[in-house]
N, C-alpha and C positions, 0 to 999 in steps of 0.2 A: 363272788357276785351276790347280792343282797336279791331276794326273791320279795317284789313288791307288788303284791296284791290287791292295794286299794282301789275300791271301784272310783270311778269318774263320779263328778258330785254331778245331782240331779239337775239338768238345766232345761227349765222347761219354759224359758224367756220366749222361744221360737215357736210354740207345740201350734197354736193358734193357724199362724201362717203354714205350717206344715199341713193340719189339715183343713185348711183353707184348699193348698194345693191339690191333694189329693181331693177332694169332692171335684173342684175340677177337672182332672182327668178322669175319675170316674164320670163324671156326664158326659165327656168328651169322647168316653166309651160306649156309653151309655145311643149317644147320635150314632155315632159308627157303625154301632150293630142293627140300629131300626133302619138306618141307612141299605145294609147289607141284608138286612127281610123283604127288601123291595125284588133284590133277585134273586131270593131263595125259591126255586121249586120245591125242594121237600119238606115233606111235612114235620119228619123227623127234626131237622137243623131248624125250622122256625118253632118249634114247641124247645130246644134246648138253646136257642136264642133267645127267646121271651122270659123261659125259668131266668136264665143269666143275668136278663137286666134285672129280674124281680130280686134277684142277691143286691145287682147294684146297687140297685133304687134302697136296700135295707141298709146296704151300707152306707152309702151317705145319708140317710137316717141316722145312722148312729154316730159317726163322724160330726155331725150337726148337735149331736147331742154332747160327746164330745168336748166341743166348742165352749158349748154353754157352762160345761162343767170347769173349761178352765178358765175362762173368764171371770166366773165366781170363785176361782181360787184365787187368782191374780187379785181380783179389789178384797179378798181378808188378809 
């Protein structure tokens, strides 16, 4: 039995709509949790809910930036 180790070639035809998707559900995360600070009593779970979207909110930042970088790949 031949041991075939070649990686999968890069296909990055889809990366755009991938994270398309995902900033989408990160916002969709993003609603749910300020959603869910509406009936948080503690103070603790609304300051480690706020840090969490403040990640969110970085990553689709970067996700977006992402974007832009494959976009400029795709048109060279």
């Amino acid at each position: 039995m031949a041991n075939n180790n070649k990686p999968n070639p890069d296909d990055r035809s889809d990366n755009v709509e991938k994270l398309q998707a995902m900033i989408q559900n990160t916002e969709n995360n993003i609603e749910a949790a300020e959603e869910s600070l509406a009936l948080t009593d503690s103070d603790t779970q609304r300051q480690q809910i706020e840090a969490k979207n403040e990640r969110r909110r970085e990553s689709v930042d970067s996700f977006r930036s992402e974007i832009h970088d494959e976009a400029n790949n795709q048109q060279s």
